[in-house]
NUVO-610479 format. One record per residue (C-alpha): residue number from 1; residue in one letter; x, y, z. Coordinates in nm, 4 decimals, padded with zeros to 6 digits. Each point is the difference from the previous one (the first is absolute). Example, Ala and Ser with C-alpha at 12.3 -4.5 7.8 and 13.67 -1.06 7.14 Angstrom:
BEGIN
<site 1 'a' <01.2300 -00.4500 00.7800>>
<site 2 's' <00.1370 00.3440 -00.0660>>
END
This chain:
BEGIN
<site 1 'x' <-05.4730 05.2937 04.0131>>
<site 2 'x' <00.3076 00.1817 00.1080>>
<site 3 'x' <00.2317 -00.1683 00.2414>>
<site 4 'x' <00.2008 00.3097 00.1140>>
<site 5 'x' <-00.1211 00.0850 00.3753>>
<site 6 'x' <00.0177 -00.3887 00.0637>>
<site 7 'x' <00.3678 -00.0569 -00.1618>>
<site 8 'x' <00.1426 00.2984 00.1979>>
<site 9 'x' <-00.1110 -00.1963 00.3208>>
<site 10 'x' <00.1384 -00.3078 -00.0714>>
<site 11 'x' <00.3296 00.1932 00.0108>>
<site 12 'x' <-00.0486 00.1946 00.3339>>
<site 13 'x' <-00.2741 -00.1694 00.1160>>
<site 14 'x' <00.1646 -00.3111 00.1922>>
<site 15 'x' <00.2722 00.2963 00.2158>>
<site 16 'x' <-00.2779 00.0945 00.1841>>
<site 17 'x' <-00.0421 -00.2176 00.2940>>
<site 18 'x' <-00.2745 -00.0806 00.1639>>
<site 19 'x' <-00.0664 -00.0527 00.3521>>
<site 20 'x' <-00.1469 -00.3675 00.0614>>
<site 21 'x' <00.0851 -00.2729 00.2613>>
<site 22 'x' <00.1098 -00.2945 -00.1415>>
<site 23 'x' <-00.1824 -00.3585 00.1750>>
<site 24 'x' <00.2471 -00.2326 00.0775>>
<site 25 'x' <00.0148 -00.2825 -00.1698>>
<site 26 'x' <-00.2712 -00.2800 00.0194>>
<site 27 'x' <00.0030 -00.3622 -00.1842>>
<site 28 'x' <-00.2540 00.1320 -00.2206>>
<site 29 'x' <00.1768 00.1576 -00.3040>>
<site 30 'x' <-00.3543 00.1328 -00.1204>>
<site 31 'x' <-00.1176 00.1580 00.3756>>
<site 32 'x' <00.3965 00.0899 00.0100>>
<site 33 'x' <-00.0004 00.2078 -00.2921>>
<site 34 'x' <-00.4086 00.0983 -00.0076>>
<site 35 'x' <00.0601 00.1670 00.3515>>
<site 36 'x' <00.2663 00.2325 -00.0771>>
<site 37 'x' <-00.1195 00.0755 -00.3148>>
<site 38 'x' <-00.3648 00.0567 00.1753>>
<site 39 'x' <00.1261 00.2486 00.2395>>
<site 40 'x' <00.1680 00.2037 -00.2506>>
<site 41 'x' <-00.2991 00.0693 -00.2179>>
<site 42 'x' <-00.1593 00.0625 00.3467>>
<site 43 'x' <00.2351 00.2493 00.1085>>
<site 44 'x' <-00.0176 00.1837 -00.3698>>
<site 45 'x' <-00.3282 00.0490 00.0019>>
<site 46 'x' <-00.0154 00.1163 00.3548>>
<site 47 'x' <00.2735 00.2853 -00.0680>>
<site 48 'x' <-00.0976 00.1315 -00.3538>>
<site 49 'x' <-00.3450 00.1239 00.0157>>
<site 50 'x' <00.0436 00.0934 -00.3875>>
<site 51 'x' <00.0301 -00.4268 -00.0742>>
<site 52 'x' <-00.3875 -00.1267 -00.0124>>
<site 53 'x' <00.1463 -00.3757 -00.0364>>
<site 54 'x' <00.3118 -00.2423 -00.0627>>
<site 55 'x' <-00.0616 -00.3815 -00.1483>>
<site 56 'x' <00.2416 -00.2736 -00.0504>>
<site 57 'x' <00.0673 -00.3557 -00.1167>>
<site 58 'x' <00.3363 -00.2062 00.0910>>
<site 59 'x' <00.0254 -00.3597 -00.1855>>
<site 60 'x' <00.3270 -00.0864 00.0898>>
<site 61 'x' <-00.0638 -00.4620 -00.0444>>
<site 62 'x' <00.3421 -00.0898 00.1210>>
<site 63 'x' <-00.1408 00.1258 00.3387>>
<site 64 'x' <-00.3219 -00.0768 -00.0203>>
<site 65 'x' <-00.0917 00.3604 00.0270>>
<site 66 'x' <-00.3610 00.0640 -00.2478>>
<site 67 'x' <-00.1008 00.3372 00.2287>>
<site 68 'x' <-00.1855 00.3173 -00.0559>>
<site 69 'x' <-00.0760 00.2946 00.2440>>
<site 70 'x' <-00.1988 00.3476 -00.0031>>
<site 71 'x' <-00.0375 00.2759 00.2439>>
<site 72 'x' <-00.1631 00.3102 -00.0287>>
<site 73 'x' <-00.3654 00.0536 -00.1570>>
<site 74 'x' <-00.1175 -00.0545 -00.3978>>
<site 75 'x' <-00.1055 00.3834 -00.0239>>
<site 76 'x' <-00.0257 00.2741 00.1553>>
<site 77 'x' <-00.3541 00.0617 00.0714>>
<site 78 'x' <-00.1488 -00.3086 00.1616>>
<site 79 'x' <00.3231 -00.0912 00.1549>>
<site 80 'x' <-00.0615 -00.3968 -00.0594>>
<site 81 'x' <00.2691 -00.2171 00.0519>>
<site 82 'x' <00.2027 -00.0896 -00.2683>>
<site 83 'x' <00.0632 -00.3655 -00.0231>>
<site 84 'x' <00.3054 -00.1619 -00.1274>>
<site 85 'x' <-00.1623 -00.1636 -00.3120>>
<site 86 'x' <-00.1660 00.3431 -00.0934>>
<site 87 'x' <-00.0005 00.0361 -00.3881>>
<site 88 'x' <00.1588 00.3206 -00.1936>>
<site 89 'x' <00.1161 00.1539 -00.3619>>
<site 90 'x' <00.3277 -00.1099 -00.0048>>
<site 91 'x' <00.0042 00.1994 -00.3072>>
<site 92 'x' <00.3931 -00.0725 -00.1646>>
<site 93 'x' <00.0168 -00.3003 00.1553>>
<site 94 'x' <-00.2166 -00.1403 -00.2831>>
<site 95 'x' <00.2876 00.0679 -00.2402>>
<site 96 'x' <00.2181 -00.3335 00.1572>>
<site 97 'x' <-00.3429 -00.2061 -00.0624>>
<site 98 'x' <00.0134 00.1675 -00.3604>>
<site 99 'x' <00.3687 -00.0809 -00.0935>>
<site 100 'x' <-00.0798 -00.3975 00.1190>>
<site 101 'x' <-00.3228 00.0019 -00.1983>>
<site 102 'x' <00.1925 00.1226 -00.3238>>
<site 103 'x' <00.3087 -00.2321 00.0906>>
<site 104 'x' <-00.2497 -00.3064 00.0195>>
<site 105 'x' <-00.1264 00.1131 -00.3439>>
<site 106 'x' <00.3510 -00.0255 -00.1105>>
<site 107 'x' <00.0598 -00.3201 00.1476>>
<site 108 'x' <-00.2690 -00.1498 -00.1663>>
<site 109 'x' <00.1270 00.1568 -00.3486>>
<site 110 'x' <-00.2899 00.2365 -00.0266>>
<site 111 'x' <00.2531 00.2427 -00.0405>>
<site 112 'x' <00.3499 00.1274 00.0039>>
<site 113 'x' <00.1840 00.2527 00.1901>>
<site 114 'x' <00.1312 00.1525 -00.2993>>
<site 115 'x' <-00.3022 00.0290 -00.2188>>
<site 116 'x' <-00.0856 00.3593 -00.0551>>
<site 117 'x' <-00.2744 00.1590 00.1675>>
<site 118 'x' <-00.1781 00.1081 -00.3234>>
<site 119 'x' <-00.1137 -00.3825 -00.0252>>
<site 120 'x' <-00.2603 -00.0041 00.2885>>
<site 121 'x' <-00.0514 00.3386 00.0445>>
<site 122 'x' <-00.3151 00.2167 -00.1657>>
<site 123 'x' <00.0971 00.2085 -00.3156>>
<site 124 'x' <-00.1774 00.2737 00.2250>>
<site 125 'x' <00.1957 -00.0054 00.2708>>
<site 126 'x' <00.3076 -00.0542 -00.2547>>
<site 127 'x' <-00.1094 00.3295 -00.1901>>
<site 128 'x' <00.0172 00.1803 00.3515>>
<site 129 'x' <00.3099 -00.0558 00.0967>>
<site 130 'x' <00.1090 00.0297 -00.3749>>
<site 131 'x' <-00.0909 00.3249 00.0245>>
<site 132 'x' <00.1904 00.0518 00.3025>>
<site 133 'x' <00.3069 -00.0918 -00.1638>>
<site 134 'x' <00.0728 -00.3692 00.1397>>
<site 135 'x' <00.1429 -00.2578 -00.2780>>
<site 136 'x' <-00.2384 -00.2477 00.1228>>
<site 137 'x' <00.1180 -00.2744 -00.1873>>
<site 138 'x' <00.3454 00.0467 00.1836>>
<site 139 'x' <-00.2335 -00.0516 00.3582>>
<site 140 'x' <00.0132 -00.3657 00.0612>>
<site 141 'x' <-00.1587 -00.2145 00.2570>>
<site 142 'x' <00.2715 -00.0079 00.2026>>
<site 143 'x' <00.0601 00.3307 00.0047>>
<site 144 'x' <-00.3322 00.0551 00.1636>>
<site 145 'x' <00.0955 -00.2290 00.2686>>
<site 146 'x' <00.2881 00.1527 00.1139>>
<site 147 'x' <-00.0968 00.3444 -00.0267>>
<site 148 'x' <00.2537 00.0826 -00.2884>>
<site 149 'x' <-00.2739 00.0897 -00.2833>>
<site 150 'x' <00.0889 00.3829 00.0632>>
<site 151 'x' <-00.4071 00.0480 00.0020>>
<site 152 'x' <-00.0322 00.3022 00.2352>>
<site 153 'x' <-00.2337 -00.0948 00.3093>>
<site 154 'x' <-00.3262 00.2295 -00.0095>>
<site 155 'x' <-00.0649 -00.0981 00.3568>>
<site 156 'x' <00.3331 00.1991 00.1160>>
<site 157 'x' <-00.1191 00.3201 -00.1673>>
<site 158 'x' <-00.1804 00.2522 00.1604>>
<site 159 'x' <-00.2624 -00.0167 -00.2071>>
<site 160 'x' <-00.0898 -00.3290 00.0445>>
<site 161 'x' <-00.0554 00.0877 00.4227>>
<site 162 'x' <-00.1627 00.3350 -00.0892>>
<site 163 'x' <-00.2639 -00.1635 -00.1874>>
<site 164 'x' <-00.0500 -00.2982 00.2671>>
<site 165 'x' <-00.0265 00.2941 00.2423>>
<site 166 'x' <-00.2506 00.2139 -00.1680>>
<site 167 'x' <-00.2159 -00.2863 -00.0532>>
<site 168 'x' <00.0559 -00.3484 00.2016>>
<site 169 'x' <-00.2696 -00.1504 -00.1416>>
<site 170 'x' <00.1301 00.0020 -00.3785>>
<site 171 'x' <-00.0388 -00.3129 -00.2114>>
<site 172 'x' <00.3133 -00.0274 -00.1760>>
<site 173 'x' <00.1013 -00.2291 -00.2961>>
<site 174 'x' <00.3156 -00.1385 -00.1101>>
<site 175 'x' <00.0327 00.1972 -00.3338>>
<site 176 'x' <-00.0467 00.3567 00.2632>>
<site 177 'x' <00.2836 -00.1420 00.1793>>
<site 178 'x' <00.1918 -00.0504 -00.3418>>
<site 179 'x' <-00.0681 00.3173 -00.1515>>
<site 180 'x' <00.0741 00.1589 00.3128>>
<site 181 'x' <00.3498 -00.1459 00.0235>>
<site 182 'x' <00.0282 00.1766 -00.3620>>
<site 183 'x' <-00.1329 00.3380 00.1467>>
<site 184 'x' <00.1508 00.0779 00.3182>>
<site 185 'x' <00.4053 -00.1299 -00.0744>>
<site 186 'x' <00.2327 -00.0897 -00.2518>>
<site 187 'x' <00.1861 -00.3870 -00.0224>>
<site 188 'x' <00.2534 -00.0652 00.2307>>
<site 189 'x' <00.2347 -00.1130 -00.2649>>
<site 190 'x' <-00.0122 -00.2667 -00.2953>>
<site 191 'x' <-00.0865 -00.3435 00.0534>>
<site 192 'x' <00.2284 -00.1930 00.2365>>
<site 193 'x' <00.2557 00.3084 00.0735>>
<site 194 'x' <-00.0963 -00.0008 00.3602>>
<site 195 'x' <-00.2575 -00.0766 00.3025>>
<site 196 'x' <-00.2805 00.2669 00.0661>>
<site 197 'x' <-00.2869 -00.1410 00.2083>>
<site 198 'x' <-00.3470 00.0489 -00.2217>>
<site 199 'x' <-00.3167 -00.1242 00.0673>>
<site 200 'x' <-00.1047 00.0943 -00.3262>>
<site 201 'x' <00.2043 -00.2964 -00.0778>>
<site 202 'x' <-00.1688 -00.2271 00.1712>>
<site 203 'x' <-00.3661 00.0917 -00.0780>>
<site 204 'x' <00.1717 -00.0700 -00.3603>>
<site 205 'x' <00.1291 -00.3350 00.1478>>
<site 206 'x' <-00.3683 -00.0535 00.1002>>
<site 207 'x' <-00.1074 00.0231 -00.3458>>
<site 208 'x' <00.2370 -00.2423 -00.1729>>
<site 209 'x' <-00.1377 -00.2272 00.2620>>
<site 210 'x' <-00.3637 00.0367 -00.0864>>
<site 211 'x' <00.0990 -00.0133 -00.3437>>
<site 212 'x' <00.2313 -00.3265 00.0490>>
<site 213 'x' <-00.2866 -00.2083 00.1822>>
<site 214 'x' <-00.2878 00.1589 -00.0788>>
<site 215 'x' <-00.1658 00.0498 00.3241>>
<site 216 'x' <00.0187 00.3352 00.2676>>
<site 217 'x' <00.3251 00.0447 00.2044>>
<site 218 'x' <-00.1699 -00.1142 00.3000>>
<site 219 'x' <-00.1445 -00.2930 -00.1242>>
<site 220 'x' <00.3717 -00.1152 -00.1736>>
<site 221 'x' <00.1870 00.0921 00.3427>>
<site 222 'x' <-00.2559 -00.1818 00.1927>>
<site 223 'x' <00.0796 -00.3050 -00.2011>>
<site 224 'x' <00.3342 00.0333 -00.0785>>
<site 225 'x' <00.0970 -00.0156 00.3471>>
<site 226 'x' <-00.2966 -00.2138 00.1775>>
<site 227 'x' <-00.0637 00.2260 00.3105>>
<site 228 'x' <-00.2196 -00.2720 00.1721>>
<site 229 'x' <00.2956 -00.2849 -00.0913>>
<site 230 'x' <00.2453 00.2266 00.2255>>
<site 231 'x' <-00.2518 00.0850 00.2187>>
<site 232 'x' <-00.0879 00.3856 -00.1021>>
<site 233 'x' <-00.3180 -00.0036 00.1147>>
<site 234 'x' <-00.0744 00.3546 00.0170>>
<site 235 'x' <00.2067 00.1141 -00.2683>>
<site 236 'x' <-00.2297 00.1408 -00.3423>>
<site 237 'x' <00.0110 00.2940 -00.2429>>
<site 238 'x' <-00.2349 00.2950 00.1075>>
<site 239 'x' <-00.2714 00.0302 -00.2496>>
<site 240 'x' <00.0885 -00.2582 -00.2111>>
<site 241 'x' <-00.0522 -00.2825 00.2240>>
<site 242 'x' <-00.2377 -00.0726 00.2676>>
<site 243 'x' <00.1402 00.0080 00.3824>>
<site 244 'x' <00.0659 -00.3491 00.1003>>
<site 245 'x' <-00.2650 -00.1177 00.2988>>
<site 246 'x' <00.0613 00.1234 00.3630>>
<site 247 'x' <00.2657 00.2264 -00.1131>>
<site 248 'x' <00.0341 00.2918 00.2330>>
<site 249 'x' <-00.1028 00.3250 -00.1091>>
<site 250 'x' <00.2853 00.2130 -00.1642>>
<site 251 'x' <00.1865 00.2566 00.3002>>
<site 252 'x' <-00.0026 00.3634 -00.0779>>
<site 253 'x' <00.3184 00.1488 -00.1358>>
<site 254 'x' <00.0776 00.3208 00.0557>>
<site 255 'x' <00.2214 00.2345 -00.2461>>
<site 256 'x' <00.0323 00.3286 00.2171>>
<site 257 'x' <-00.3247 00.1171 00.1371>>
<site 258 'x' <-00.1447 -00.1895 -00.2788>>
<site 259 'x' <-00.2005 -00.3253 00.0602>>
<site 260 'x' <00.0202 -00.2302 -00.3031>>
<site 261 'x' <-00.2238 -00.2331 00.0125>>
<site 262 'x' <-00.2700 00.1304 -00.2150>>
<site 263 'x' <00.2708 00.1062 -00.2790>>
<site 264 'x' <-00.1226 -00.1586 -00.3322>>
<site 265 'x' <00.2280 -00.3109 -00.0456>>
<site 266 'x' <00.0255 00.0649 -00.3327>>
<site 267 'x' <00.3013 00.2534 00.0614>>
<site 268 'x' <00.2568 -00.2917 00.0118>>
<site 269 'x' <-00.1436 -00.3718 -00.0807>>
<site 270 'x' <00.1246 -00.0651 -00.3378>>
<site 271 'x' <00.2932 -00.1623 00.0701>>
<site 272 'x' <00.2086 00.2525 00.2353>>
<site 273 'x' <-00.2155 -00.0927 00.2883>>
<site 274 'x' <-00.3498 -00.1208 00.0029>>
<site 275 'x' <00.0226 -00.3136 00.3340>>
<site 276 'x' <-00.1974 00.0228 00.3049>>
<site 277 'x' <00.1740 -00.2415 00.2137>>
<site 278 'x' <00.1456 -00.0449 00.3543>>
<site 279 'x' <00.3490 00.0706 00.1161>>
<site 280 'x' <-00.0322 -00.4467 00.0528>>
<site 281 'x' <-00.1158 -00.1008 -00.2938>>
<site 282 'x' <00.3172 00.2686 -00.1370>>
<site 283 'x' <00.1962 -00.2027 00.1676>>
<site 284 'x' <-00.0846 -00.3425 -00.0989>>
<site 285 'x' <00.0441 00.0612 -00.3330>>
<site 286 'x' <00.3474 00.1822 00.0445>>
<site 287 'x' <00.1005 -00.3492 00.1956>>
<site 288 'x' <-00.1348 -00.1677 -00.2584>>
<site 289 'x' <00.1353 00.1673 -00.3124>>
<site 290 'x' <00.3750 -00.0147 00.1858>>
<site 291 'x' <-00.0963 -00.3921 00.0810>>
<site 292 'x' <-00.0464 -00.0183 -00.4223>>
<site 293 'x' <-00.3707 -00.1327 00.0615>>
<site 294 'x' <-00.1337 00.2627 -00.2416>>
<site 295 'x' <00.1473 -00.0933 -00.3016>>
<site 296 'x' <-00.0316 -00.2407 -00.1932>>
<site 297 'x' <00.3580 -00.0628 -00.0458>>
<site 298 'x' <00.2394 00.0591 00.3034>>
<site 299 'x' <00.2208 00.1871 -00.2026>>
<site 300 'x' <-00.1830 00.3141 -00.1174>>
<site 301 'x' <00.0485 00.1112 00.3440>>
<site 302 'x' <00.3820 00.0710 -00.1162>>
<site 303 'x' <-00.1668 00.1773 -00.2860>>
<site 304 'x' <-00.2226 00.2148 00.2071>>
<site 305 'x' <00.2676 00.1022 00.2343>>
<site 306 'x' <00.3239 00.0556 -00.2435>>
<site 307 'x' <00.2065 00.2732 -00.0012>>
<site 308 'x' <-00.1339 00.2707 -00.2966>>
<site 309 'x' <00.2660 00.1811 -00.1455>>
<site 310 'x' <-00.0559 00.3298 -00.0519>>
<site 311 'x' <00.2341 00.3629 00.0094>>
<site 312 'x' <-00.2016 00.0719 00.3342>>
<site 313 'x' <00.2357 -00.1825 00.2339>>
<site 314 'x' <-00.1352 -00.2799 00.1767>>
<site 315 'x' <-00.0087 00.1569 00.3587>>
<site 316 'x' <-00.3168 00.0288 00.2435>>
<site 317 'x' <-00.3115 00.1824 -00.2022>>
<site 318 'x' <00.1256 -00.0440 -00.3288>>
<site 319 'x' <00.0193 -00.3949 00.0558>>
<site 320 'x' <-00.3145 -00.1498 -00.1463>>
<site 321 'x' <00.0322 -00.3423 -00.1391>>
<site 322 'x' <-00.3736 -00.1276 -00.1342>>
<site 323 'x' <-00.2540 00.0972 00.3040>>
<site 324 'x' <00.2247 00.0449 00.1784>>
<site 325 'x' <00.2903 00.2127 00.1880>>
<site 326 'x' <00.2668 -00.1126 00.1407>>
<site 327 'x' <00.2405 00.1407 00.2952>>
<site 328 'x' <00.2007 -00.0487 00.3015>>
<site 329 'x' <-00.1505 00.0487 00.3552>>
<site 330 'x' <00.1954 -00.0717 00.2983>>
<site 331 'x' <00.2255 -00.1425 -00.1460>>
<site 332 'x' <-00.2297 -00.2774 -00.2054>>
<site 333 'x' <-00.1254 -00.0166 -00.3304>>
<site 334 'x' <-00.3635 00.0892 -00.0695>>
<site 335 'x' <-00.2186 -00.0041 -00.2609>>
<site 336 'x' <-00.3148 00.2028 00.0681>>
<site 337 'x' <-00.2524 00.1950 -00.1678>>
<site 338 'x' <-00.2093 00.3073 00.1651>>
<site 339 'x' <-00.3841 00.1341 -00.0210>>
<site 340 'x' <-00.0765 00.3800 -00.0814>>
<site 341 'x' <-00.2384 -00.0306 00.3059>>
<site 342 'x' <00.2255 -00.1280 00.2486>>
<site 343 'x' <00.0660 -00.3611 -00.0784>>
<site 344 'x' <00.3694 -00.2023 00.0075>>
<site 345 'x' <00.0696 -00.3578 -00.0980>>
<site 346 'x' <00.3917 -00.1212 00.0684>>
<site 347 'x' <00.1582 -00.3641 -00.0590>>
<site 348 'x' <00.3227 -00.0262 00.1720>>
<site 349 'x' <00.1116 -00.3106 -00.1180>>
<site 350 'x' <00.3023 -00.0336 00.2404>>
<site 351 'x' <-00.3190 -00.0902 00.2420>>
<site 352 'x' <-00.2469 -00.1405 -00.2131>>
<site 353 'x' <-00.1798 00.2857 00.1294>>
<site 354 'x' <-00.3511 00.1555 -00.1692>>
<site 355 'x' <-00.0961 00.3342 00.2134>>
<site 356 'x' <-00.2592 00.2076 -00.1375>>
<site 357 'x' <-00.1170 00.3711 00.1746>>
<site 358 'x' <-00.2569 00.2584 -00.0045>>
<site 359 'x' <-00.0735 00.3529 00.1592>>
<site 360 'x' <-00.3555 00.1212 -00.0729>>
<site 361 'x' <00.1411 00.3823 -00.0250>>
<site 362 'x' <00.2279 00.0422 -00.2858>>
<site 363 'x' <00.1997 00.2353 00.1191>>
<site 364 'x' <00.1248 -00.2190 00.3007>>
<site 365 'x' <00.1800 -00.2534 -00.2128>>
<site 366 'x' <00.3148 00.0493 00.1859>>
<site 367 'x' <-00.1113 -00.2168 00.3325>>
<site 368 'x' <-00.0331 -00.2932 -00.2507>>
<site 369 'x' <00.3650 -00.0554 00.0874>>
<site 370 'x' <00.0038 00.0353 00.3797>>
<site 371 'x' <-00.2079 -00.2950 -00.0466>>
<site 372 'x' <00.2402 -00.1468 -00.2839>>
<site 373 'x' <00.2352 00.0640 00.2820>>
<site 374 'x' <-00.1411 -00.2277 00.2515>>
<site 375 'x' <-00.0761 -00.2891 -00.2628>>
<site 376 'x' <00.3349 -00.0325 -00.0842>>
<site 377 'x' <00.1668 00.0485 00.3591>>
<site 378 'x' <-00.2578 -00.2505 00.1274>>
<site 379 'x' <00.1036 -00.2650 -00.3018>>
<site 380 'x' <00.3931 00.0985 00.0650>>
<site 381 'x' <-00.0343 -00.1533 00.3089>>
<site 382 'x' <-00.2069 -00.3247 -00.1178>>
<site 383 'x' <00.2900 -00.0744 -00.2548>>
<site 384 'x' <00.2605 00.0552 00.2900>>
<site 385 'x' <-00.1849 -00.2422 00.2132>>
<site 386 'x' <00.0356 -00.2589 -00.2349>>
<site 387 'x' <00.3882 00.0199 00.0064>>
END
């Protein structure tokens, strides 16, 4: 889903200070940080009536820090606490659990980077997008990972939210979402000429993946990357899998005066999004995909993460490398990949740090990185400690 509200306030978001006491410092690097941290998600929710509630997960291991916190309420009408292990749709966040399913695949030599798309993919979906004008046997794997198929993305158009809006309850398929990106907008450009974020893409990427192991997305994710191994227990694909036991129930999140919690799942879960996780088990696997625990071989990290080349210049928005973007902030290098909903997962690898937000109001993204703020003063000071 579209990425624009959310990339404008990772610009301006972090100039906007917020007003928060800082504890001084204690022994404890996890009460240390977990304190400060606490007392600004307390002091958001108590100023911006508009924000129902703020979650978030720091694994920093070279300080012992494995901490998540909550304030404010999981919806708006019973006003229940929301609890810091409360699961959500982290919607585009599936897409980094995508790229290292289809990059194990290719580890394994179940497939190559550069094989065309037209060798997994239906000769229906094939004749759709034929008739849309995309040379589909110039769309290769790897330009599905890194966004540089020039597929236009039918869940940027307006049609796509106009017909989620008129009926929220709409069972859609993969091959709507297909012929839809052939309806409502014309290619970016040919194959490989430059980076244009599509989720029609990745419900393609999906496919090839179903095709390539011959199971459901879920169920190839799920293995590929072991949840319970890493200790995701609460992490599974809405409506293709079963909730793990004593998972807490999803929070309500909020787009406008809309509550989405009843919206058919269906609208993004074949590959663009689809995860019901928690902003912890987010962050475990960030730490352990940057620890290279996730592949099979250490290296196809580097292959994940390489620069793509591209005429788009390589600068923050337009850097996407395989599930995942790229950019400076503060200073340090971060890779990170948002949620349409209100989800944020950063590695910042100058800390071996894994942080991983949510607001339950969409259009409140921009106090993720008050937050962001804190985390990273509050680690600042760890590292100078140790000087």
């Amino acid at each position: 889903m579209t990425h624009t509200l959310l990339r404008l306030t990772l610009v301006f978001g972090s100039t906007i200070l917020l007003s928060c006491s800082t504890p001084t410092k204690k022994e404890n690097p996890n009460a240390q940080i977990s304190d400060a941290v606490q007392v600004t998600l307390d002091s958001i929710i108590e100023h911006n009536q508009a924000l129902p509630g703020i979650l978030i997960h720091i694994e920093a291991p070279d300080y012992n820090i494995s901490w998540s916190g909550a304030a404010g309420v999981i919806d708006t009408v019973s006003k229940e606490p929301l609890l810091p292990d409360q699961s959500l749709r982290i919607a585009s966040n599936t897409k980094t659990f995508v790229a290292a399913t289809a990059l194990k695949l290719w580890e394994k030599g179940l497939l190559s980077l550069d094989d065309p798309m037209t060798k997994y993919v239906s000769d229906e979906h094939l004749k759709i997008l034929k008739g849309g004008g995309y040379k589909v046997d110039s769309i290769t794997i790897r330009h599905l990972l890194t966004h540089t198929s020039g597929i236009f993305d039918h869940a940027q158009s307006d049609q796509f939210f106009e017909a989620i809006a008129a009926d929220p309850q709409k069972e859609w398929t993969r091959t709507e979402q297909i012929q839809g990106a052939v309806d409502w907008g014309d290619a970016y450009g040919a194959p490989g000429e430059l980076f244009s974020y599509s989720d029609t893409g990745y419900i393609l990427l999906g496919e090839v993946i179903e095709k390539v192991t011959g199971k459901s997305l879920a169920e190839a994710a799920h293995e590929a990357i072991a949840y319970e191994k890493l200790g995701m227990n609460a992490t599974w694909w809405e409506l293709r899998e079963q909730p793990p036991a004593d998972v807490k129930p999803r929070a309500h999140q909020y787009l406008d005066s809309f509550d989405t919690y009843d919206f058919n799942p269906t609208l993004d879960i074949n590959g663009g999004g689809g995860i019901v996780s928690t902003t912890g088990d987010l962050a475990v696997f960030f730490d352990q995909l940057f620890a290279r625990n996730i592949f099979d071989n250490p290296a196809t990290l580097d292959t994940m993460i390489a620069m793509v080349k591209s005429k788009v210049p390589n600068e923050p928005f337009n850097d996407y490398r395989m599930g995942l973007y790229t950019r400076t902030i503060k200073e340090l290098r971060a890779y990170e990949h948002s949620g349409f909903w209100g989800t944020e997962a950063l590695y910042f690898p100058d800390y071996n740090l894994s942080v991983t937000l949510a607001v339950t109001q969409q259009n409140q993204l921009r106090v993720l990185f008050h937050v962001l703020d804190k985390v990273l003063e509050q680690i600042a000071l760890l590292k100078s400690d140790e000087r």
